[in-house]
PDB file with one MODEL, atoms N, CA, C and O in Angstrom:
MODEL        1
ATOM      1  N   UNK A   1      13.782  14.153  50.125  1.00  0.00           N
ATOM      2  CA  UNK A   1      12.996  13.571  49.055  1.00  0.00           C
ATOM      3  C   UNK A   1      12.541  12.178  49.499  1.00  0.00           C
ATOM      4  O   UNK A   1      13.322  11.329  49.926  1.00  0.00           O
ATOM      5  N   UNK A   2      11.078  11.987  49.352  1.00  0.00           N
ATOM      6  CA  UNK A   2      10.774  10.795  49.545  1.00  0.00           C
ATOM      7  C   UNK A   2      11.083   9.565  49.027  1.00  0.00           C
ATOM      8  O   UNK A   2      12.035   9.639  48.250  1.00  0.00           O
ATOM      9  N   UNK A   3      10.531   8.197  49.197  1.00  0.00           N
ATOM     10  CA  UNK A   3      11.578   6.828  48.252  1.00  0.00           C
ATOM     11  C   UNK A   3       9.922   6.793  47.817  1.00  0.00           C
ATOM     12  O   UNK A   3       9.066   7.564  48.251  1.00  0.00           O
ATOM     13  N   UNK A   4       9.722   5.739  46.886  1.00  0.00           N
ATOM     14  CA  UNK A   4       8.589   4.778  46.567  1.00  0.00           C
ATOM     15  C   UNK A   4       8.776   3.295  47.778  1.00  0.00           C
ATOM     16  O   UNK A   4       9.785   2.728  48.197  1.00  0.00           O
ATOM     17  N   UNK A   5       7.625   3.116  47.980  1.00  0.00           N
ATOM     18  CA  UNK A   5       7.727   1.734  48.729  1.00  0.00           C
ATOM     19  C   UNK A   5       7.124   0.564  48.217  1.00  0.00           C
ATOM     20  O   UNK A   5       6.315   0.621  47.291  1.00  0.00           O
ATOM     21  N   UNK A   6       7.399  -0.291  48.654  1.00  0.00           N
ATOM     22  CA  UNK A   6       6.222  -1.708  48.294  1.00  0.00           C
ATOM     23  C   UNK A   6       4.984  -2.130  49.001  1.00  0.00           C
ATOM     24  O   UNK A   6       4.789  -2.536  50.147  1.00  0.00           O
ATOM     25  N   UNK A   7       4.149  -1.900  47.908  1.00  0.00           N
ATOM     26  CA  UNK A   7       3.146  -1.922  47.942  1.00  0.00           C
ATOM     27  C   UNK A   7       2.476  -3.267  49.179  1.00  0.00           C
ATOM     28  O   UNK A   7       1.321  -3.314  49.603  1.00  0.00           O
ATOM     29  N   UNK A   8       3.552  -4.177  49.502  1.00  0.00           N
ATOM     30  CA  UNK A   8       3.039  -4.978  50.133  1.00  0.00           C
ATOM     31  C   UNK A   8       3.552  -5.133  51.440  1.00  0.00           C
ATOM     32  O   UNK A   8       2.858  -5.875  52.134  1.00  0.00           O
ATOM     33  N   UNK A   9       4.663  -4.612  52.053  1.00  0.00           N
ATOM     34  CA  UNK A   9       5.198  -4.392  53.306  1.00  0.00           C
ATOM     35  C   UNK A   9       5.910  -3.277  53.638  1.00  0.00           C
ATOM     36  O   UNK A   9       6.508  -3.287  54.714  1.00  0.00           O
ATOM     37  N   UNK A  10       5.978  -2.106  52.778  1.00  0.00           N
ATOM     38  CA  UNK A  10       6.124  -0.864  53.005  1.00  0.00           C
ATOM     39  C   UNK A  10       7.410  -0.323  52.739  1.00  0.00           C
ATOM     40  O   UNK A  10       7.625   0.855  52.452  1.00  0.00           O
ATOM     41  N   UNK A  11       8.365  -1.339  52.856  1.00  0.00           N
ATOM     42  CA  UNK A  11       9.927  -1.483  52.876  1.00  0.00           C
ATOM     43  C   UNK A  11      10.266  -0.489  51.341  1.00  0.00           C
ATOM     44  O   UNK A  11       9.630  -0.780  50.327  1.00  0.00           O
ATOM     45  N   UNK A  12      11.238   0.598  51.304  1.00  0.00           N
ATOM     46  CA  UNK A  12      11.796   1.007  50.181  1.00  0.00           C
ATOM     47  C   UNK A  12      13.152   0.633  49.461  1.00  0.00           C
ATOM     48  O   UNK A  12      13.505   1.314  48.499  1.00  0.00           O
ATOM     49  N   UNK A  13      13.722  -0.151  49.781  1.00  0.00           N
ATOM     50  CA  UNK A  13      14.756  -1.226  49.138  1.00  0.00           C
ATOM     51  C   UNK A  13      14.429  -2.512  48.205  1.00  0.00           C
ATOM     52  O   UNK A  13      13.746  -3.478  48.544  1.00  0.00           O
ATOM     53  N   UNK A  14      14.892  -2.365  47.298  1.00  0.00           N
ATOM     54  CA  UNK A  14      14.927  -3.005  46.073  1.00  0.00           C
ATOM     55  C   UNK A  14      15.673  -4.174  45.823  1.00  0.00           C
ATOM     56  O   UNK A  14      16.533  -4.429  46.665  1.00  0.00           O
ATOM     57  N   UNK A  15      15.563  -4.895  44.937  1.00  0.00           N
ATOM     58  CA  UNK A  15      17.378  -6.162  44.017  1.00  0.00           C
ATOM     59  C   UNK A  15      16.800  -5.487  42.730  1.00  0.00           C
ATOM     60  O   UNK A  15      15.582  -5.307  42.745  1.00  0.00           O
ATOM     61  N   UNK A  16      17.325  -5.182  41.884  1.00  0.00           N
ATOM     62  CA  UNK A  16      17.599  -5.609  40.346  1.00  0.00           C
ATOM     63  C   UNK A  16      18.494  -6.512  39.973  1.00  0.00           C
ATOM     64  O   UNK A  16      19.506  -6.442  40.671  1.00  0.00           O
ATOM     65  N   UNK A  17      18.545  -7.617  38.873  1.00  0.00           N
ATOM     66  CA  UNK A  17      19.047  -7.977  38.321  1.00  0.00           C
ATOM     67  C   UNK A  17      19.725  -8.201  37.078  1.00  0.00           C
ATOM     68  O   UNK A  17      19.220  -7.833  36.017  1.00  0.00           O
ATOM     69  N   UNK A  18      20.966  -8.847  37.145  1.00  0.00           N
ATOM     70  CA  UNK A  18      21.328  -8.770  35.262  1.00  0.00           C
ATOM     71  C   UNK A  18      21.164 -10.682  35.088  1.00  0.00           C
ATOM     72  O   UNK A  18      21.036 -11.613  35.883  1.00  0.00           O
ATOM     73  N   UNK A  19      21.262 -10.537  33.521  1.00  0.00           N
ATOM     74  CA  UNK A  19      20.992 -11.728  33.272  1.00  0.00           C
ATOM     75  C   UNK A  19      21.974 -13.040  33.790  1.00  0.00           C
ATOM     76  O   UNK A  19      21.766 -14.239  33.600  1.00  0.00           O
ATOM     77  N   UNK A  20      23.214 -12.331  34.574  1.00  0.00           N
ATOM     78  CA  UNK A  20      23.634 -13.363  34.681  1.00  0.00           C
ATOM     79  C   UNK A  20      23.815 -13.975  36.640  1.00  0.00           C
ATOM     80  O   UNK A  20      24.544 -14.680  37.338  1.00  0.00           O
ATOM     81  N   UNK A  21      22.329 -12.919  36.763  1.00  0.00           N
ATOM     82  CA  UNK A  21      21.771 -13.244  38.335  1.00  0.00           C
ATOM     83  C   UNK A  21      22.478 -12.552  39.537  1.00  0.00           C
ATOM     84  O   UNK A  21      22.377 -12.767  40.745  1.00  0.00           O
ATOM     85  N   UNK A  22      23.417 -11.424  38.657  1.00  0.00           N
ATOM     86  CA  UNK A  22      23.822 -10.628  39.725  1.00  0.00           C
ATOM     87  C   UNK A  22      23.262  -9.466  40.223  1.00  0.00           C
ATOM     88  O   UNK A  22      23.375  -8.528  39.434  1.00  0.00           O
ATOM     89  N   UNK A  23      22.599  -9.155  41.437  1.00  0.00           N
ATOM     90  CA  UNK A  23      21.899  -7.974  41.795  1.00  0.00           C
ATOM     91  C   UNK A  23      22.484  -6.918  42.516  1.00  0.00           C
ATOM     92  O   UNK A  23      23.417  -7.167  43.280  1.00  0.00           O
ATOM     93  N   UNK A  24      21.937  -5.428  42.336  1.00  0.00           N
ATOM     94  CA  UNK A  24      22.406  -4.377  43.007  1.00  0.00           C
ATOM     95  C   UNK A  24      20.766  -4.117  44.014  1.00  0.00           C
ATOM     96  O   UNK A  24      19.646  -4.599  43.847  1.00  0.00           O
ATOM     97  N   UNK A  25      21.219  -3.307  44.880  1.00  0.00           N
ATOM     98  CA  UNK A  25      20.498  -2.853  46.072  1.00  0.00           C
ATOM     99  C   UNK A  25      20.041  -1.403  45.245  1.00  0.00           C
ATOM    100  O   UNK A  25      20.926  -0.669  44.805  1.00  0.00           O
ATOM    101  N   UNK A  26      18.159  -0.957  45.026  1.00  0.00           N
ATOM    102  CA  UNK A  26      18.347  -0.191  44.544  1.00  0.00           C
ATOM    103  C   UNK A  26      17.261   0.314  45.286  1.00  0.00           C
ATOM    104  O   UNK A  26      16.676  -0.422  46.080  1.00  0.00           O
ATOM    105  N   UNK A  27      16.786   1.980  45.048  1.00  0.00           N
ATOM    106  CA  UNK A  27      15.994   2.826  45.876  1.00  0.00           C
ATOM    107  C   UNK A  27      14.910   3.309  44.631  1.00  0.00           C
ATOM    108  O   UNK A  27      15.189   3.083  43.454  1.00  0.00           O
ATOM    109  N   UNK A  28      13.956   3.830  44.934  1.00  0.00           N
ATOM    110  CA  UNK A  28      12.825   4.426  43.717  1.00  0.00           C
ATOM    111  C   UNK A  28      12.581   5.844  44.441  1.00  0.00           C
ATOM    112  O   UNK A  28      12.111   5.960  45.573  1.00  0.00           O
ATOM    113  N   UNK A  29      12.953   6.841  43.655  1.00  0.00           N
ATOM    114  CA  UNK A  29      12.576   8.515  44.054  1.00  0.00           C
ATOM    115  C   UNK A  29      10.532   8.899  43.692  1.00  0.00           C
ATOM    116  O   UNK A  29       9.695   8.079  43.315  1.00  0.00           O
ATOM    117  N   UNK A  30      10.414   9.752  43.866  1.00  0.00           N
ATOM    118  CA  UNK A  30       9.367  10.340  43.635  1.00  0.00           C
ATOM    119  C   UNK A  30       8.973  10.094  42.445  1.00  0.00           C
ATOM    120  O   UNK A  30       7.955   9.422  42.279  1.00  0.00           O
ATOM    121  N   UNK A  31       9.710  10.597  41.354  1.00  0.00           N
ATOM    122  CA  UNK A  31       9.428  10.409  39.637  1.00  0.00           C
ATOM    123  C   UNK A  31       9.409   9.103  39.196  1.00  0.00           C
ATOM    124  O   UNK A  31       8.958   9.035  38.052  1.00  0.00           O
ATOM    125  N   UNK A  32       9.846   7.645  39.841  1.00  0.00           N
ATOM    126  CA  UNK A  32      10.182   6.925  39.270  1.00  0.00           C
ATOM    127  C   UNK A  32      10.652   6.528  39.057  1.00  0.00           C
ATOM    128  O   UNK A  32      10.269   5.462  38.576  1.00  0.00           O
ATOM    129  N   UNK A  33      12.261   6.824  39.109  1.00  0.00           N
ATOM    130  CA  UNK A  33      13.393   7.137  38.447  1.00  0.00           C
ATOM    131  C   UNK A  33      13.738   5.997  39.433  1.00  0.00           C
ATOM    132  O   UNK A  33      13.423   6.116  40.617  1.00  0.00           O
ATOM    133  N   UNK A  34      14.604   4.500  38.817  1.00  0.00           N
ATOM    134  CA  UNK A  34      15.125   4.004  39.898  1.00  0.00           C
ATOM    135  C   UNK A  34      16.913   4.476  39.942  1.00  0.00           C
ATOM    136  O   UNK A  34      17.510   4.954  38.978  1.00  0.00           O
ATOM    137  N   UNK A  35      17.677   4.122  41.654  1.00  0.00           N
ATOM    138  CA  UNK A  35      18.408   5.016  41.636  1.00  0.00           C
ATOM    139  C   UNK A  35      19.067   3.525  42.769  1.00  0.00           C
ATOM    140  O   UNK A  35      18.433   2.800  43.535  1.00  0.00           O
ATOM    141  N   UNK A  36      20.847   3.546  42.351  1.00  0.00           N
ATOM    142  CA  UNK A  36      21.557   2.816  43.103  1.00  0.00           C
ATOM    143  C   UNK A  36      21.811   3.200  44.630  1.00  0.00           C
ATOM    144  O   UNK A  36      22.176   4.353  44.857  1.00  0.00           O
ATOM    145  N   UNK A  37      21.663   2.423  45.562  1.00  0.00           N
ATOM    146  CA  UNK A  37      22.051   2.229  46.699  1.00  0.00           C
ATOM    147  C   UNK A  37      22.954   3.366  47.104  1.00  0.00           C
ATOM    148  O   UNK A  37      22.829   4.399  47.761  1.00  0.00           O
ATOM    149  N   UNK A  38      24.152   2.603  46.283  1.00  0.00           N
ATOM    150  CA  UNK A  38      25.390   3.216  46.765  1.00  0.00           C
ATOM    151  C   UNK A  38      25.778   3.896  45.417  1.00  0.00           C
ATOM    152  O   UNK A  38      26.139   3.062  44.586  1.00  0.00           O
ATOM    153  N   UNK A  39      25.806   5.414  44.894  1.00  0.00           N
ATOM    154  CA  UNK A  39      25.831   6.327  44.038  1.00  0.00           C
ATOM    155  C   UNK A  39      27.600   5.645  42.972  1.00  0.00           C
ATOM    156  O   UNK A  39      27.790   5.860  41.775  1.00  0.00           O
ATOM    157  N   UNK A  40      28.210   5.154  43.565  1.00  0.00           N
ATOM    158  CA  UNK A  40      29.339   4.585  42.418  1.00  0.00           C
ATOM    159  C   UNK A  40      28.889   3.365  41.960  1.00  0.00           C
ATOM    160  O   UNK A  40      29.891   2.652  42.022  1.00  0.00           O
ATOM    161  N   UNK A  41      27.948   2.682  41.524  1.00  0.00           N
ATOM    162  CA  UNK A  41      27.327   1.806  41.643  1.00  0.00           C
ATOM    163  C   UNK A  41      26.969   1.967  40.217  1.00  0.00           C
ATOM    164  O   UNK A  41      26.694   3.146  39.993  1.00  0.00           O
ATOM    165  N   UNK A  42      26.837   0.919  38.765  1.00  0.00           N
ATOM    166  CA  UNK A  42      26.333   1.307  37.884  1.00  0.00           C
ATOM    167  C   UNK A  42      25.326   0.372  37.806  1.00  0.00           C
ATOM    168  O   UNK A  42      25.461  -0.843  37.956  1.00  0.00           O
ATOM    169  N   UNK A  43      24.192   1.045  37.538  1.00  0.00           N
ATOM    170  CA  UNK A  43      22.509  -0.157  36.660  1.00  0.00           C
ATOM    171  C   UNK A  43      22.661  -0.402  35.464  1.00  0.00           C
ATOM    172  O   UNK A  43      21.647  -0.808  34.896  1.00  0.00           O
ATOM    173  N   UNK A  44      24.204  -0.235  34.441  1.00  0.00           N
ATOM    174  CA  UNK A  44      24.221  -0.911  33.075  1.00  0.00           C
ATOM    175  C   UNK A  44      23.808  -2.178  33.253  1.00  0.00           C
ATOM    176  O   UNK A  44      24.418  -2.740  34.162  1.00  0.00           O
ATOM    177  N   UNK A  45      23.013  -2.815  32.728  1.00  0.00           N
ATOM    178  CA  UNK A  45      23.283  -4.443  32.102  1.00  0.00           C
ATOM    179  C   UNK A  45      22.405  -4.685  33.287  1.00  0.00           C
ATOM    180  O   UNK A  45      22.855  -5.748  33.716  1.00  0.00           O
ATOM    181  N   UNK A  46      21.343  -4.309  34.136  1.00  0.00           N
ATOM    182  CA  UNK A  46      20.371  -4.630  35.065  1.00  0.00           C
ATOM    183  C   UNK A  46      19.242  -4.161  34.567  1.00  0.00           C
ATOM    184  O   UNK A  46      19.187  -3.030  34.086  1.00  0.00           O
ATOM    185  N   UNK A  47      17.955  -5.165  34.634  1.00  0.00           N
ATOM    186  CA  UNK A  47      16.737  -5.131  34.012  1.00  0.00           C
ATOM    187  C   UNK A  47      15.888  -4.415  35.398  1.00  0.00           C
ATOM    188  O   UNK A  47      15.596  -5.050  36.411  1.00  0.00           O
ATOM    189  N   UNK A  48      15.687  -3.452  35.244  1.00  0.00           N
ATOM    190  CA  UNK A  48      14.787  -2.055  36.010  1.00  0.00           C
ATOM    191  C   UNK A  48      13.401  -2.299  36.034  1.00  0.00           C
ATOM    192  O   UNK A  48      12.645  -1.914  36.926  1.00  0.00           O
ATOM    193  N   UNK A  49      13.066  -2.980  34.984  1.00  0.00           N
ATOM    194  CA  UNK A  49      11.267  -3.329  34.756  1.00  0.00           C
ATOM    195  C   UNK A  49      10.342  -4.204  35.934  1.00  0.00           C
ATOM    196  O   UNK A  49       9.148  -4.198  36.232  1.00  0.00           O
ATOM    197  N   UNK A  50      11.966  -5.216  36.608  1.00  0.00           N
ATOM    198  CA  UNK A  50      11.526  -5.815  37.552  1.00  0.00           C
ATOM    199  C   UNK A  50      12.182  -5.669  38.857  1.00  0.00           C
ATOM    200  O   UNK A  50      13.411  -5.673  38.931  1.00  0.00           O
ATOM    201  N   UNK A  51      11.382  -5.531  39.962  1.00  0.00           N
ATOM    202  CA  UNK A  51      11.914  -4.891  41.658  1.00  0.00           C
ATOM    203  C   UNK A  51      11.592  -5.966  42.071  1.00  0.00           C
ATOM    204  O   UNK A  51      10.612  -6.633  41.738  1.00  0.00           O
ATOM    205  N   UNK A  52      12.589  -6.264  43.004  1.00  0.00           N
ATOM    206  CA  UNK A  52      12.583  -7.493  44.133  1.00  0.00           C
ATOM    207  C   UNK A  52      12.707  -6.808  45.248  1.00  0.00           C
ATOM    208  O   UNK A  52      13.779  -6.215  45.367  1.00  0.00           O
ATOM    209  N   UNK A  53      11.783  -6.681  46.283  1.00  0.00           N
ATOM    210  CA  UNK A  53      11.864  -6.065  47.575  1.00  0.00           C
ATOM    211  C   UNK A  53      12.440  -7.294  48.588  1.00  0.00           C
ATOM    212  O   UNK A  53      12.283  -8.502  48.764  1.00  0.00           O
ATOM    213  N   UNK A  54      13.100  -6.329  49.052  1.00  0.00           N
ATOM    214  CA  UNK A  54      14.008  -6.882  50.394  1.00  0.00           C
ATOM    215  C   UNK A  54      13.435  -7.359  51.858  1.00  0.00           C
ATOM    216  O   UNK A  54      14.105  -7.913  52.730  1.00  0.00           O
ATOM    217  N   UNK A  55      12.002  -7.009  51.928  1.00  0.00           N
ATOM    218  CA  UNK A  55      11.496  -6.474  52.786  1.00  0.00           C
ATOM    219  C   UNK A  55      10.723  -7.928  52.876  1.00  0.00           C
ATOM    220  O   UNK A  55      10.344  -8.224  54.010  1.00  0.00           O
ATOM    221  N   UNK A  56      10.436  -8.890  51.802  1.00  0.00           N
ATOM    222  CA  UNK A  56       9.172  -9.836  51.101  1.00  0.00           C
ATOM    223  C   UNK A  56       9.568 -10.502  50.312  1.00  0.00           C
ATOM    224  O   UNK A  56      10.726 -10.708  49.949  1.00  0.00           O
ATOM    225  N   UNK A  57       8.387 -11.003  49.891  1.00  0.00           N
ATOM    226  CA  UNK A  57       8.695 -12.064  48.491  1.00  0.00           C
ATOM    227  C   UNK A  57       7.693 -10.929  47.768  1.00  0.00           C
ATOM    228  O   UNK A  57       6.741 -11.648  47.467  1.00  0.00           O
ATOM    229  N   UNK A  58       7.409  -9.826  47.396  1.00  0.00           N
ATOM    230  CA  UNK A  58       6.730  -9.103  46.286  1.00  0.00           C
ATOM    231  C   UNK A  58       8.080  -8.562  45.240  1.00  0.00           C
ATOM    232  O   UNK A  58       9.226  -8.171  45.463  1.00  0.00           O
ATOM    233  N   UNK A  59       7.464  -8.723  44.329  1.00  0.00           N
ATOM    234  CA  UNK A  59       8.466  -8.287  42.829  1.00  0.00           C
ATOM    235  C   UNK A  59       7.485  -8.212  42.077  1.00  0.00           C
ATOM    236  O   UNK A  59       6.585  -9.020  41.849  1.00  0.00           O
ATOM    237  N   UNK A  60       7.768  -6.809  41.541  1.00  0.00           N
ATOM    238  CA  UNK A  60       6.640  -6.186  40.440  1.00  0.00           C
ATOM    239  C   UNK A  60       7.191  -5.313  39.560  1.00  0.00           C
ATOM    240  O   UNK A  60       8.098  -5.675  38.810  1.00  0.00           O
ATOM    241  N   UNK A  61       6.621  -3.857  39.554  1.00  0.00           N
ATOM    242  CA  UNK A  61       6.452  -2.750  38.422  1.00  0.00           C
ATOM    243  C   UNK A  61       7.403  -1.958  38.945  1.00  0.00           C
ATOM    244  O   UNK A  61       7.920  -2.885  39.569  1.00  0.00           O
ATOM    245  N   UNK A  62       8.142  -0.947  39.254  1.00  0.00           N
ATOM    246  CA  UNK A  62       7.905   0.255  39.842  1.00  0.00           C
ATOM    247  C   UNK A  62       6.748   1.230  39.781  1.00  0.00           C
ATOM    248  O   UNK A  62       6.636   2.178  40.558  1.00  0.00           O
ATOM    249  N   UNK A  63       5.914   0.949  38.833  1.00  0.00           N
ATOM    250  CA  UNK A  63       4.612   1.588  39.096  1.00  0.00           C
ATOM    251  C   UNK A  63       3.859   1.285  39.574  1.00  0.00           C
ATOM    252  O   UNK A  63       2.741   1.739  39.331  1.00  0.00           O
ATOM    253  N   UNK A  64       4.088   0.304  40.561  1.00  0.00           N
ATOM    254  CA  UNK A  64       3.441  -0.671  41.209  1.00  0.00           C
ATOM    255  C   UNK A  64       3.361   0.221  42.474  1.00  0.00           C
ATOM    256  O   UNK A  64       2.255   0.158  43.010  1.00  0.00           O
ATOM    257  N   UNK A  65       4.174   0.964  43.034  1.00  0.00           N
ATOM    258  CA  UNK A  65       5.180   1.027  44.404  1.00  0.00           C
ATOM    259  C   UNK A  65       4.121   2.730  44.764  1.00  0.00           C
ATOM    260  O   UNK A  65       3.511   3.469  43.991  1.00  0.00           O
ATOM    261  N   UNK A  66       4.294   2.771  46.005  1.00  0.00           N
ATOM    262  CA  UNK A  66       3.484   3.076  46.861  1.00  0.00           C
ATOM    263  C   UNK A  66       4.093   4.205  47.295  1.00  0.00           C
ATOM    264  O   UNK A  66       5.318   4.108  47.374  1.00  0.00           O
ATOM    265  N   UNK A  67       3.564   5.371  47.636  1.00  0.00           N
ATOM    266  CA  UNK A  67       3.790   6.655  48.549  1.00  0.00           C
ATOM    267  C   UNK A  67       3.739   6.501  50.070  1.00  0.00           C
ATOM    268  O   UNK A  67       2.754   5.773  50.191  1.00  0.00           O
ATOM    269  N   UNK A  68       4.251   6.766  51.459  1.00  0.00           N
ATOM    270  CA  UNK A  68       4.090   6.736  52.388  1.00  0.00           C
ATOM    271  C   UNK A  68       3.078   7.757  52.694  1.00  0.00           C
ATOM    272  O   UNK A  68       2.693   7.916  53.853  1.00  0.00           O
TER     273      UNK A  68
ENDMDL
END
């Protein structure tokens, strides 16, 4: 299954954050759907609306994010 990428350097690795500035490493599937790094990993209490790529300084949508 393919990832989503960023739209601005291609890279498919993510940050989300929670409000109190702690981030997880996250991946984007085909549908959208964003999805943790490492599968024991929970996205409670992390705001999904915004992607920080690893790759750059771009942070956007996930509908933002790009097909290879």
């Amino acid at each position: 299954m393919s990832k989503k990428l960023c739209p601005q350097c291609k890279v498919g690795r993510f940050r989300v954050k929670n409000e109190s500035g702690d981030s997880v490493v996250v991946t984007v599937n085909e549908q959208f759907v964003v999805e943790p790094l490492h599968p024991d990993q929970s996205l409670e209490g992390y705001d999904l609306t915004v992607l920080y790529c690893l790759g750059c300084s771009w942070k956007g949508s996930k509908n933002a994010l790009v097909k290879y």
